[in-house]
N, C-alpha and C positions, 0 to 999 in steps of 0.2 A: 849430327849433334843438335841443330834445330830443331830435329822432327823431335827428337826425344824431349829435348825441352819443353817444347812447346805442350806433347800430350801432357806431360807433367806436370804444366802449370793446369791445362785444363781439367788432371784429375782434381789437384789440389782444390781447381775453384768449385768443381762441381760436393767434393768431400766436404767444402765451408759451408754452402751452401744448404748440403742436403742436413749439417748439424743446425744452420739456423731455420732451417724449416720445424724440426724436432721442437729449440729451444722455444719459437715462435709459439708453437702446437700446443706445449704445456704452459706456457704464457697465457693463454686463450682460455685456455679450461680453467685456469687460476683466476681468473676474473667475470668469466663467463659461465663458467660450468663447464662440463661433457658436451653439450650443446653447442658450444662454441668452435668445436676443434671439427674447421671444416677447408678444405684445400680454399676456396672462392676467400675465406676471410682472413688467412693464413697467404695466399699470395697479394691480399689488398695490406695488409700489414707491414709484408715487405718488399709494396712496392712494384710487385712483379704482376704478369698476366694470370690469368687464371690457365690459360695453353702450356706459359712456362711451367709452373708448379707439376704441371701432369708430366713434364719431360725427367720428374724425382720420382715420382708416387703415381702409381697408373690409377690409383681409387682410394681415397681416405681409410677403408679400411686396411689396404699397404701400411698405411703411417701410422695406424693406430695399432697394429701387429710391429711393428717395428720398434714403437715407443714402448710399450707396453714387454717386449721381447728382452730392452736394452736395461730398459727400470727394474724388472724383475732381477733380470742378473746380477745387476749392481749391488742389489740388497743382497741375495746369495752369497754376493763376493764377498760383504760386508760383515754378514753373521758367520760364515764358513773361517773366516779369519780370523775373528774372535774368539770363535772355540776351539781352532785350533791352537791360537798361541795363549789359552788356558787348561792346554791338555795335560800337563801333569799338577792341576791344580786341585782344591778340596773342591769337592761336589757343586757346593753352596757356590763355591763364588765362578765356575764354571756357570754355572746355571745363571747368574746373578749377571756373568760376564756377557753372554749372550742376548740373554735380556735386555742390559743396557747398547749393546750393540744395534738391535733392531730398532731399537725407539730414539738412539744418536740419527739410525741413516732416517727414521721417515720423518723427523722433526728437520735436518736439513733436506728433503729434499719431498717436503708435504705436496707437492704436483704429483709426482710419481707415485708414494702411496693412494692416493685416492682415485688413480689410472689403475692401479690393482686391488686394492680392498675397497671403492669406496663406490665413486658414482660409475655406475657403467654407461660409456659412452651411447647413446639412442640408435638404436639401427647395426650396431656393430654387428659381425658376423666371425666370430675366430676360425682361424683354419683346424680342418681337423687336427686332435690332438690337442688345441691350446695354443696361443698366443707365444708363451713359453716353455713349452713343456720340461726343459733341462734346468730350468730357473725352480719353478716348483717343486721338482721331484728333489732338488735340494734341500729349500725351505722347509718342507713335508717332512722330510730326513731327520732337519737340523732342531725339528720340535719333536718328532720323536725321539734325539737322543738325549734333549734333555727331561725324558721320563725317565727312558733308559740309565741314565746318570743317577735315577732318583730310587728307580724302583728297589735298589737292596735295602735301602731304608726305608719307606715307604709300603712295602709286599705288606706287611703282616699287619696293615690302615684295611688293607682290601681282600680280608681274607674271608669274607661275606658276601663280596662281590658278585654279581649272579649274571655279570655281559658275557656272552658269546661273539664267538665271531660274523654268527650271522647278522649281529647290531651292526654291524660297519659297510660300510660301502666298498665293493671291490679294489676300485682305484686306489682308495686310501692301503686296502692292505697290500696290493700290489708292490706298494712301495715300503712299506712299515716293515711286513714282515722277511724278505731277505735281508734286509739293513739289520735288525734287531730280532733273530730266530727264537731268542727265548722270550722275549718281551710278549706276556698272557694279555689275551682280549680287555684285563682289567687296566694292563699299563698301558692299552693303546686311549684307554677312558681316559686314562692318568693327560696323557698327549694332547688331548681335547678339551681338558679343561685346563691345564696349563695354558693351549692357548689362548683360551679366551681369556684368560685374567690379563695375561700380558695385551692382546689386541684390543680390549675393553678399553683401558685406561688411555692409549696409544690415540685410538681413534677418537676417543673423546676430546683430549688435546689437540690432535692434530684440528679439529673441527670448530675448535673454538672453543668447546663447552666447558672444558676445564677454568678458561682463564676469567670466568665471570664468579666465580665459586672458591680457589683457591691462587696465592698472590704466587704461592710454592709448589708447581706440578713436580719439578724436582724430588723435594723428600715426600710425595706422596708416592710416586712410582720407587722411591726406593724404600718405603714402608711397606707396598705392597711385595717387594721382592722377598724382605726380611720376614713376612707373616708367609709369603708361600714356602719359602723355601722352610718353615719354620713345623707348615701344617703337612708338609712330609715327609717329616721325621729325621729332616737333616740336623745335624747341629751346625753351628756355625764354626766357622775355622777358629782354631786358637793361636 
């Protein structure tokens, strides 16, 4: 009964532990940059050796595949749940739903977005495959489907359209087109500029640059929803 205790507290400590190392890490980058998130400044923070910290994390690139693994996911989890509990909803607000999903999780949790979209950490080395590779190929998914969502209204926007498939990148269709078989080389364009509109506005805010310019990022990102969803031929719910 001891022995088991005992490991159990030691998992428990080393489990606290290894999350304050993480919470510590994007702490560091939020005030320092990418630049910051380094094991020697991360164990001077909390206090610990720079020996101990290595008995979590064999090499910073560990902890920055870790953080970067766990942040991704969370936004997957974030946006995967949103669309599905607007799955028997009109297009528009599916799409709208989602939307507002992505830009709820990276406005709370502006470390972690800028760990995947923004600065990349100096020197990093992902393992093969990607940091996250099961994180993205959701995210990837989850913006293809809202073209997917779009494209019965929207086809006949793009029936000039002159992309092939050889305009896209493998990876991108590896993952595109099992997910969505009918979806034309023009709705994977459709995919690619929906996300920028959405990432655009997103990363602007997250960075600052919105809030010197408008007192309202709010109704500007929901202006932009209402003119996207508008400029592909959805109507809005009645």
């Amino acid at each position: 009964m001891a022995v088991g205790s005992t490991g159990g507290r030691r998992e428990r400590l080393r489990a606290e532990t290894t999350a304050e190392i993480k919470q510590v890490a994007l702490k560091l980058m939020a005030t320092g940059g990418p630049d910051a998130i380094t094991l020697r400044a991360i164990a001077r923070d909390m206090g610990m050796t720079a020996n101990a910290i290595y008995g979590y994390f064999a090499t910073r690139d560990d902890l920055v595949t870790m953080l970067i693994n766990e942040v991704y996911t969370a936004l997957a989890d974030a946006v995967d749940s949103a669309w599905a509990e607007a799955a028997a909803a009109h297009p528009a607000s599916r799409i709208q739903t989602w939307a507002r999903a992505f830009r709820d999780w990276a406005l709370t949790n502006p470390e972690g977005f800028r760990l995947i979209y923004g600065d990349p950490v100096p020197g990093y080395q992902a393992p093969e495959g990607g940091a996250a590779p099961d994180a993205a190929h959701r995210v990837c998914t989850g913006i293809a489907a809202l073209a997917d969502a779009a494209w019965p209204h929207a086809e006949h926007l793009y029936t000039h359209s002159d992309f092939q498939w050889s305009d896209f990148d493998d990876g991108l269709l590896g993952k595109v087109r099992p997910a969505f078989p009918d979806l034309p080389p023009a709705g994977v364009a459709l995919a690619l500029r929906i996300w920028g509109h959405l990432h655009g506005l997103v990363s602007l805010e997250i960075y600052g640059h919105l809030h010197t310019q408008t007192i309202n990022p709010d109704k500007l990102f929901q202006e932009e929803l209402t003119q996207l969803v508008r400029s592909l031929g959805i109507e809005s719910e009645r």
